[in-house]
matplotlib code that plots the C-alpha trace (Angstrom):
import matplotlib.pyplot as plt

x = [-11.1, -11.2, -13.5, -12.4, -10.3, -6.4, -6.7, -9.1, -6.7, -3.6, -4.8, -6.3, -2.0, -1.0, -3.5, -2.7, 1.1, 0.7, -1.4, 0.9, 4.1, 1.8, 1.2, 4.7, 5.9, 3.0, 3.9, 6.5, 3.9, 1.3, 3.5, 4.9, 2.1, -0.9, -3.0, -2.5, -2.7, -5.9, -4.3, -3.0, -6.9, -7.1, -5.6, -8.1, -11.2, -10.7, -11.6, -14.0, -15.9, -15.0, -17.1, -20.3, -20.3, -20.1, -22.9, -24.8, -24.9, -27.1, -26.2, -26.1, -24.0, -22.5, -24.2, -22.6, -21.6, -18.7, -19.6, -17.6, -14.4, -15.0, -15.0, -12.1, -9.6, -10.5, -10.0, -7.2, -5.3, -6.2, -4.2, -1.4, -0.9, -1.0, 1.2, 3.7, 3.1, 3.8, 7.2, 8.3, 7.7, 9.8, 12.5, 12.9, 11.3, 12.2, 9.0, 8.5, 7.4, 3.5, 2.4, 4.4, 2.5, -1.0, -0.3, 0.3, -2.5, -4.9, -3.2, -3.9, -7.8, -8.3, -6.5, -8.8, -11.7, -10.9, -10.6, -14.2, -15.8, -14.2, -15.6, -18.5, -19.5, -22.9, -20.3, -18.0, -20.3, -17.2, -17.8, -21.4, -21.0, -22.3, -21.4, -19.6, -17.3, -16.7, -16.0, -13.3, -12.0, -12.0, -10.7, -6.7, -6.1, -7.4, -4.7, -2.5, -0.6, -2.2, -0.2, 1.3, 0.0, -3.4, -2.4, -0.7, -3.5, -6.4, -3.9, -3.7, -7.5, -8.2, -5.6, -7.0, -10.6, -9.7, -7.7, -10.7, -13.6, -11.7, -11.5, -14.6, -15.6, -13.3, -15.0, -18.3, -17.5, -15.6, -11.9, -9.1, -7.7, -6.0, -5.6, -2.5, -2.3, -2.9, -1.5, -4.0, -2.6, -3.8, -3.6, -0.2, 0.5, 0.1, -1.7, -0.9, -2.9, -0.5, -0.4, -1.1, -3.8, -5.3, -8.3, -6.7, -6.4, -9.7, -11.6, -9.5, -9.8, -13.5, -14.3, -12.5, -15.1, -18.1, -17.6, -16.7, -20.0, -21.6, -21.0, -20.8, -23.7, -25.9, -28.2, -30.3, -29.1, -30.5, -28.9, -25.2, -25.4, -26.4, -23.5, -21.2, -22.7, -22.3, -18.6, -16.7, -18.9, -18.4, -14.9, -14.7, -16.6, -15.5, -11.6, -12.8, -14.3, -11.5, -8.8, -11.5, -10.7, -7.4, -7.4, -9.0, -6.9, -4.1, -5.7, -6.3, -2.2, -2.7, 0.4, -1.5, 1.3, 1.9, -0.8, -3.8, -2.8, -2.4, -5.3, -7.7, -6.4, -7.3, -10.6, -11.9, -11.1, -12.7, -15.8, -16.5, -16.3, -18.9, -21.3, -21.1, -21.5, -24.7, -26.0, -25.3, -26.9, -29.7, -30.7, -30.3, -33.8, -34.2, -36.3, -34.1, -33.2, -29.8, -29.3, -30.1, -28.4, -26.0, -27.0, -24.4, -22.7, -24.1, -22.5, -18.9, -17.4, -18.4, -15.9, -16.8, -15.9, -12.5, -11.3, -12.0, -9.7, -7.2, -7.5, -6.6, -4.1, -1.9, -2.8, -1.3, 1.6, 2.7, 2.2, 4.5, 6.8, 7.0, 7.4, 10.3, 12.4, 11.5, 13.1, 15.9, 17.0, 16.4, 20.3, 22.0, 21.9, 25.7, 25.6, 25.5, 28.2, 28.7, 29.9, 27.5, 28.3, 29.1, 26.2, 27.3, 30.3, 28.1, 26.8, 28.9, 30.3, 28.8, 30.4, 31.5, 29.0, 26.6, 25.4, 25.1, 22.5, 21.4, 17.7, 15.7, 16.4, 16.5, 16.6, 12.2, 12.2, 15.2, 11.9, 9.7, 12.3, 14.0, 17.1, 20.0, 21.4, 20.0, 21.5, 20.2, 21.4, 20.1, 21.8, 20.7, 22.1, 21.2, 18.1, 15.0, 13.0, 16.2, 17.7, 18.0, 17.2, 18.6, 18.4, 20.2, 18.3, 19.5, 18.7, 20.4, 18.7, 21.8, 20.6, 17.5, 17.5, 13.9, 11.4, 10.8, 7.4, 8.5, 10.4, 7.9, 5.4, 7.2, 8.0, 7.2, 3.8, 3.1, 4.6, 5.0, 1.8, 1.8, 4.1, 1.5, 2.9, -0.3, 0.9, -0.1, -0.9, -1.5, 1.8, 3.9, 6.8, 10.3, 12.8, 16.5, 18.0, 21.5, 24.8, 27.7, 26.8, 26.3, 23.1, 21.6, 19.3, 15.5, 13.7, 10.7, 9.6, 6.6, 5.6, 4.3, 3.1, 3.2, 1.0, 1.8, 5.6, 6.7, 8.7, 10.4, 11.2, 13.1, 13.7, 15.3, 14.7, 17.5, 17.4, 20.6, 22.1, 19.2, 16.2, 12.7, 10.1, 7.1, 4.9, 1.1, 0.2, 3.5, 4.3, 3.6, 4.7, 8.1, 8.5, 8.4, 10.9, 13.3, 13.2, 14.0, 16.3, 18.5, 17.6, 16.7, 18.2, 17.0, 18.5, 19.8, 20.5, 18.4, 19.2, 16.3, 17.6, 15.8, 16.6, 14.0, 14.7, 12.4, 13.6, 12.6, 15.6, 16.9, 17.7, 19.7, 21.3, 24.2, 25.1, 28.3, 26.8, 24.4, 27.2, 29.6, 26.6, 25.8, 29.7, 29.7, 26.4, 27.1, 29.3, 26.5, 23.6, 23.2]
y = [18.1, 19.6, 17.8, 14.1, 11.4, 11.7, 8.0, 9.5, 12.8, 10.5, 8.4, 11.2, 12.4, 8.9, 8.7, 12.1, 11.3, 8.1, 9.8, 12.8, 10.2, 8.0, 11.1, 11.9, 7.8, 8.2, 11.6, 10.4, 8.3, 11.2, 13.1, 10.5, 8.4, 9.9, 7.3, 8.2, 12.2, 12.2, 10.9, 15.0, 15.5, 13.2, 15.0, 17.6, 14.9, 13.2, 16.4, 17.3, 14.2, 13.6, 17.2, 15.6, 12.6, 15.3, 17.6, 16.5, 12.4, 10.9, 10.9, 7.3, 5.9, 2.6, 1.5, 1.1, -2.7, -5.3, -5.2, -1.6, -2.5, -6.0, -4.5, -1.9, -5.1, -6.7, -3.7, -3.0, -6.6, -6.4, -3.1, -4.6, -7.8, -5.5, -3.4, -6.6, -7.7, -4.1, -4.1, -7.3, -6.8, -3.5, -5.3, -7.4, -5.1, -1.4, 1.3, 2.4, -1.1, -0.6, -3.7, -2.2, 1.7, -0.3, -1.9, 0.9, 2.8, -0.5, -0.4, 3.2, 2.9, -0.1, 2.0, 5.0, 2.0, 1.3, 4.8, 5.5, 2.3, 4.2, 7.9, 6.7, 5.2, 6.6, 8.1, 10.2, 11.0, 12.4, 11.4, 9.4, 5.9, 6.8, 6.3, 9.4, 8.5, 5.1, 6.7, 9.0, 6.1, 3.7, 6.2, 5.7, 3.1, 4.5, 6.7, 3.9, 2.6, -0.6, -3.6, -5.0, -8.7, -6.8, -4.0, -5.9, -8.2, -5.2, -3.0, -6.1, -6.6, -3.1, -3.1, -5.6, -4.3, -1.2, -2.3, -4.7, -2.2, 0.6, -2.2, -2.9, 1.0, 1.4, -1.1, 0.2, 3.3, 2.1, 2.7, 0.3, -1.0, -4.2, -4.9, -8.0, -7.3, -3.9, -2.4, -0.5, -0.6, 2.3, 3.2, 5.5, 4.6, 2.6, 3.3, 1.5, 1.3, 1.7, 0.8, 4.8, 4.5, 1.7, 3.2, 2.6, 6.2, 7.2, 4.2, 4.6, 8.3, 8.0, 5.4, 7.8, 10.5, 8.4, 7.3, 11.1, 12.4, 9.5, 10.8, 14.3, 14.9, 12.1, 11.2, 8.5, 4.9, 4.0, 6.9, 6.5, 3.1, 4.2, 7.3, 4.1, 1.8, 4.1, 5.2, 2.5, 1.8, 6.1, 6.0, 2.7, 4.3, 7.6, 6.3, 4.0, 7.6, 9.2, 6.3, 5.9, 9.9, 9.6, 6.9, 8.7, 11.5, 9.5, 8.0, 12.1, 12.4, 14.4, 13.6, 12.4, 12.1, 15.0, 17.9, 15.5, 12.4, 14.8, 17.1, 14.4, 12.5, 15.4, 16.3, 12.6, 13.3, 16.2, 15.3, 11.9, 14.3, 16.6, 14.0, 12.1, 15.3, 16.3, 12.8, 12.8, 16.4, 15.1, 12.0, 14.1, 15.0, 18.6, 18.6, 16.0, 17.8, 17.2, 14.5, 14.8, 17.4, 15.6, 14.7, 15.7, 12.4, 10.2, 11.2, 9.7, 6.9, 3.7, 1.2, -0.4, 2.8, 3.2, -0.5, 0.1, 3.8, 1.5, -1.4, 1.5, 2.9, 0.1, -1.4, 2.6, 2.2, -1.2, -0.1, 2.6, 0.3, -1.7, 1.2, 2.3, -1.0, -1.9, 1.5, 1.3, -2.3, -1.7, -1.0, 0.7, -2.1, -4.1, -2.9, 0.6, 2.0, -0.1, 1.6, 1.8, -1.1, -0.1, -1.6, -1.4, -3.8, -6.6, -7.0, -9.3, -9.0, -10.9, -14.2, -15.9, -16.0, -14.1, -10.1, -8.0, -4.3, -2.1, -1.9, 1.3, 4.8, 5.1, 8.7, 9.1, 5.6, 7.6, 10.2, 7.3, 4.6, 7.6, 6.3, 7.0, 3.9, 1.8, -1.0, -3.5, -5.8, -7.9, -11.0, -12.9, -16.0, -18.0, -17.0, -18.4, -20.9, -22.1, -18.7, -17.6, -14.5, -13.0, -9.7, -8.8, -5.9, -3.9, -1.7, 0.0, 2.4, 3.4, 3.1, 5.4, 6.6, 5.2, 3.2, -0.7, 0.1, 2.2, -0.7, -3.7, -1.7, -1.7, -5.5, -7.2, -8.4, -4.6, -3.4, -6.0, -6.0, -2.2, -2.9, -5.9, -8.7, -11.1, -12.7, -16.7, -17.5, -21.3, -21.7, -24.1, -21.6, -22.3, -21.6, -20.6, -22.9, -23.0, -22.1, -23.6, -26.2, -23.0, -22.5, -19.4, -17.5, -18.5, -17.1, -15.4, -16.5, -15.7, -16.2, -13.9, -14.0, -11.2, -12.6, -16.4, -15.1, -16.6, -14.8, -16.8, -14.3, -14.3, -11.6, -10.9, -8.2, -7.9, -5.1, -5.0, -7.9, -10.3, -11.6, -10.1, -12.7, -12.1, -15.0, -14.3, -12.9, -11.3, -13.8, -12.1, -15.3, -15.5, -11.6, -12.4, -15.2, -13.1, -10.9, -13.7, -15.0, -11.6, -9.5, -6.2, -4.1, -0.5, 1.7, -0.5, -0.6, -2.2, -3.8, -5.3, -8.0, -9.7, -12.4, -12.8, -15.7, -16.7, -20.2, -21.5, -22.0, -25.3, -24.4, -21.2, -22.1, -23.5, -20.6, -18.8, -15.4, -16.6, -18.2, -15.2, -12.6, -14.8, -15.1, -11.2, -10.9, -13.9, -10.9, -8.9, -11.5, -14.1]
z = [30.5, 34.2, 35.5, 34.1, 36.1, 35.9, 34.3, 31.5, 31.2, 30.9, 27.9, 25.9, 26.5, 25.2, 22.5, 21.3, 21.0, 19.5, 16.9, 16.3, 15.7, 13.2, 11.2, 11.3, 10.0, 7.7, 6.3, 3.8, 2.3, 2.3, 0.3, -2.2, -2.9, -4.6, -3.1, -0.1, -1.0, 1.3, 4.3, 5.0, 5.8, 8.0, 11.2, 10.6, 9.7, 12.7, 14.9, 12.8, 12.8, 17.0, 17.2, 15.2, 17.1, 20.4, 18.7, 16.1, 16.6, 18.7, 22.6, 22.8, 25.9, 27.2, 30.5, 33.6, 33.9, 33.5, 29.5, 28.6, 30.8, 29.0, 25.6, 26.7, 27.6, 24.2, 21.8, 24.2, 23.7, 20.3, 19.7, 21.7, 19.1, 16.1, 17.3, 18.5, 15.3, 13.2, 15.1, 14.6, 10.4, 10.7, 12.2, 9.2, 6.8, 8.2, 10.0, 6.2, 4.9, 3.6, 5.8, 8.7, 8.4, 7.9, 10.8, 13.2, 11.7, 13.1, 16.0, 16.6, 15.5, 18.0, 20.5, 19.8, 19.6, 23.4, 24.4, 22.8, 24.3, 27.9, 27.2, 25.5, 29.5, 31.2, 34.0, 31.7, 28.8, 27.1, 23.3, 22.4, 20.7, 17.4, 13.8, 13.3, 16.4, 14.5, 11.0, 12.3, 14.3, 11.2, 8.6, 10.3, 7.8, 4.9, 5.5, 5.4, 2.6, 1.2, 2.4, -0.7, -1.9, -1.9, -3.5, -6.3, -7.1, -6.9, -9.1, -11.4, -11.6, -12.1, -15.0, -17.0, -16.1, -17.6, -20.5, -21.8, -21.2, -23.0, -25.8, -26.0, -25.6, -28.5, -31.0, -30.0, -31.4, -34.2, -33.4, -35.1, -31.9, -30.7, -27.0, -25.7, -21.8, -20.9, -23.7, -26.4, -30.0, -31.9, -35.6, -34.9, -31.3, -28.3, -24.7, -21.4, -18.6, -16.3, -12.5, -11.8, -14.1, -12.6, -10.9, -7.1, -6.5, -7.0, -5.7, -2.2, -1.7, -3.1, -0.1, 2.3, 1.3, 1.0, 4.9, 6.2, 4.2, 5.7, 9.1, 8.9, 6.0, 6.4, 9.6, 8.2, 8.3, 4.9, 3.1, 4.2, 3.4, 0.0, -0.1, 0.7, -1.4, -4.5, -3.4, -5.2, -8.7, -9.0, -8.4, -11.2, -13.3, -13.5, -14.0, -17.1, -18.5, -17.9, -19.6, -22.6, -22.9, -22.8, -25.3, -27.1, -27.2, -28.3, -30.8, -32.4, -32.0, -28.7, -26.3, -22.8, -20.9, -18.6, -18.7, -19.6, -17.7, -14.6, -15.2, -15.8, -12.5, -10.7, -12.4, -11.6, -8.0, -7.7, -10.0, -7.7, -4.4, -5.8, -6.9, -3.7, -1.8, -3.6, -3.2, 0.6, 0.1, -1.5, 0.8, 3.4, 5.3, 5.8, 8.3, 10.6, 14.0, 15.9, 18.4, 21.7, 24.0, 25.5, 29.3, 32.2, 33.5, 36.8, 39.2, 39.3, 36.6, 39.1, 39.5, 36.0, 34.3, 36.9, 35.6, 32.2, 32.5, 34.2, 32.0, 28.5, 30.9, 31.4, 27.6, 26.4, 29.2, 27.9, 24.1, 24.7, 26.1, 22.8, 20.9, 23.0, 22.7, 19.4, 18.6, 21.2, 19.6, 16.4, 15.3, 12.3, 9.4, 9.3, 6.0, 6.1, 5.3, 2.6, -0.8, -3.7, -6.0, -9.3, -11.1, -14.8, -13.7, -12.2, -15.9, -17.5, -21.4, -24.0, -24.0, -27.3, -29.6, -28.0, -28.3, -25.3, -25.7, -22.9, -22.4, -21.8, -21.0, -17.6, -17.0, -17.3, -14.1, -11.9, -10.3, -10.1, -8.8, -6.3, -7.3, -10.4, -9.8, -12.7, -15.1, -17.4, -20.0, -22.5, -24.1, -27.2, -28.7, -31.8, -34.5, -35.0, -32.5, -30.8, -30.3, -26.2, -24.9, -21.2, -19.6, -16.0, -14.3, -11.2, -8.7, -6.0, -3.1, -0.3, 2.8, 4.0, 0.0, -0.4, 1.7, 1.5, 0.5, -3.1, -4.0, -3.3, -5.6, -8.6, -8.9, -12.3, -11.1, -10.7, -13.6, -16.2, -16.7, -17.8, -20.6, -22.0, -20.4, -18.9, -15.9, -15.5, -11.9, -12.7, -13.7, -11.2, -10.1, -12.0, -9.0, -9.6, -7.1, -8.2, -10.7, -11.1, -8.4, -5.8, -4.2, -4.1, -2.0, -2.2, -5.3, -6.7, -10.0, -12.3, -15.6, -17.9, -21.6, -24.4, -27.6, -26.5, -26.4, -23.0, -20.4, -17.6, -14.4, -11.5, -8.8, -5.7, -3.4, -0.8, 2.2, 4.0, 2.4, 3.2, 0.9, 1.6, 0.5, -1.7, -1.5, -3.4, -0.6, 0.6, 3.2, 7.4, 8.2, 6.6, 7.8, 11.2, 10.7, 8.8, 11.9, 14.5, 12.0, 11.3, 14.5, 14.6, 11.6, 9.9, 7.7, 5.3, 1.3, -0.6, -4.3, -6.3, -9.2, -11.9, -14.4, -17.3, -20.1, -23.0, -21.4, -18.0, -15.7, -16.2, -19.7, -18.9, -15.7, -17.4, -19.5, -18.9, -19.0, -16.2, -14.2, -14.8, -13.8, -10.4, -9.7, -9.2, -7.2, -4.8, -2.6, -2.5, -1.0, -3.5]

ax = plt.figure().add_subplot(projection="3d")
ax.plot(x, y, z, "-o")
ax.set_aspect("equal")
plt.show()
């Protein structure tokens, strides 16, 4: 770096701290989510594949001119609204909200995108504009959790993808099976696909791989397009394979959960990385040479390549600006210190008439759910066709307990499903609008069906005492609304409630188990 600009110098400062606080917001979801179980590479994959470009790609190199200044201010600007954007979701939503981390991770690539389109210019020759600068440049939000309406509908998909070729597998080779949803009945037990099951894992860290052996294994164009091309069908496949096993498994009497659900996880990871390794291997030309040495810079960076160093400059400067008073005016939640609500006494008793039952054992969702504090109740009234059927749910996380993010991904339209319940996207939402003449805070409600049993749901996610929306897509819209609405908040508590009826809402409103239940939430945000 001695002989570069001080402009050059400061960014690569800038860059390099913006990159080591988004490892440390994204760290949390490295550890937690095994989707994301790659992103602790990607530190390390980044150099790595920053050296290829400098080493082993071809020396190709912006010419002097208005057009990489040009390109500098627009990856520049464009990093500047994501990141406006990212902020203005966390402060309705927290920094640890999915949409918020996927965000900043963009951010951060089209940062790194302006910086390349700078060093990549005929007068700094720093790093060559090749594919294997633009891989480790595009991997960032790979590393990134998935923001949530798209994580919840290609979970779904992959679900009932899953369940119905396992079915079919099943019949082909002549297993008594019935399938309602995604649940497998077997002769002596059942199988879910769950959402863990769903093949998201592998086909996201199987992408990840298929774009770093494209740029550190592969030099010719035709083959990484084919080591990309192949990525996600592998990683599909080799996750049907590995829920046909454990189907199969179950269906012997063997217990899958644990050791083989875990082990076979693993063993699809690693089996996808080693075929797409040897392809890449194999498509490879031996006889390819290296790129080009790369040739010593003209002489000085020109004035083109001095605007586009102060163009990223100032863009970097004004970035961390943002950071700074996003952070600085992002206060302590009104709601923090806030006692723990006692959860068992928001569930009303069984009116007159009526029977009341706890649901579940909670103890095997408390590691999953990062939180003890758990409560459901189910009431049931009348026999037969005319009998009506309720059940409270809630969930509490004191403030910093668990990110936003864990909670939006295990809403009923990501686990219902799991349990065999189909949703029914045509179905005109059924909002809860008001009891006992009270109006209550704006609704999400779904329909689901379990062998043409209906299921009428409602839910309610509140952080800090306010509603987050969940509109299919989860609404950026209504986000940054909520945030001009509120203000800046974080650290808050977060409770998640959901109503489910075998009737739709109008026909339940008026019973006195729904109207006691809503009299004891409406001091809590509803």
């Amino acid at each position: 770096m001695g002989r570069l600009p001080g402009l050059a110098k400061a960014n690569l400062v800038i860059l390099g701290g913006f990159g080591v606080l988004l490892c440390a917001l994204l760290a949390p979801a490295w550890r937690h989510n095994p989707d994301l179980t790659h992103g602790w590479f990607m530190p390390v994959i980044f150099l790595l594949l920053l050296r290829e470009a400098r080493q082993e790609g071809p020396a190709r190199y912006l010419r002097r001119g208005r057009g990489p200044a040009a390109l500098v201010a627009l990856l520049a600007l464009s990093g500047l609204v994501v990141l406006s954007a990212a902020g203005l979701y966390a402060a309705a939503v927290d920094w640890t909200n999915a949409l918020v981390e996927f965000l900043l991770a963009s951010a951060f690539s089209l940062f790194l995108g302006a910086a390349l389109a700078e060093a990549a210019g005929e007068g700094q020759r720093l790093i060559p504009w090749n594919w294997s600068a633009w891989v480790a440049i595009g991997l960032w939000p790979l590393s990134a959790p998935i923001p949530p309406g798209i994580y919840t509908r290609l979970t779904l998909a992959l679900q009932l993808w899953i369940s119905t070729g396992v079915m079919d597998a099943l019949q082909l080779l002549g297993v008594a099976a019935h399938r309602e949803g995604n649940i497998i009945e077997l002769a002596t037990t059942r199988v879910g696909v769950e959402e863990a099951c769903s093949g998201v894992r592998s086909l996201v860290s199987c992408v990840f791989v298929a774009l770093f052996f494209s740029a550190s294994l592969v030099r010719r164009p035709w083959a990484r397009v084919v080591v990309i091309a192949v990525a996600a069908p592998l990683a599909l496949g080799m996750n049907f394979l590995r829920s046909l096993a454990l189907t199969l498994l179950a269906n012997d009497g063997v217990s899958i959960a644990g050791f083989w659900h875990d082990a076979t996880g693993f063993a699809v990871l690693l089996i996808t990385g080693a075929l797409l390794a040897g392809l890449a291997l194999v498509l490879e030309d031996p006889g390819a040479q290296p790129g080009p040495a790369r040739a010593a810079p003209l002489p000085g960076p020109g004035a083109a390549g001095t605007a586009a160093a102060a163009i990223l400059a100032a863009a970097l400067g004004l970035a961390a600006l943002l950071v700074v008073v996003f952070e600085l005016n992002t206060h302590p939640a009104l709601r923090k210190d806030a006692p723990a609500p006692d959860l068992a006494a928001l569930l009303p008793e069984a009116p007159a008439g009526w029977a009341a039952s706890p649901l579940l054992n909670f103890d095997r969702f408390k590691s999953l759910l990062e939180t003890d504090l758990l409560a459901q109740r189910n009431y049931e009234h009348g026999r037969g066709p005319g009998a009506v059927d309720i059940s409270f749910y809630l969930a509490y996380w004191r403030p910093g307990q668990a990110p936003v993010s864990l909670v939006e991904e295990h809403t009923p339209d990501a686990c219902w499903p799991g349990a065999g319940w189909l949703p029914q996207p045509a179905w005109r939402p059924d909002p809860a609008t008001s009891v006992s003449g009270r109006s209550l805070a704006p609704v999400e409600s779904r329909l689901f069906l379990n062998q043409e049993a209906p299921r009428y749901v409602w839910f309610w996610h509140l952080y800090a005492g306010r509603r987050i929306p969940y509109h299919n897509p989860y609404s950026a819209g209504e986000l940054l609304r909520l945030a001009w609405h509120y203000g800046f908040r974080h650290n808050g508590d977060q409770m998640f409630i959901c109503v489910s009826s075998n009737r739709p809402w109008n026909e339940i409103a008026g019973e006195p188990v729904v109207r006691a239940f809503f009299a004891r939430m409406e001091p809590l945000g509803l």
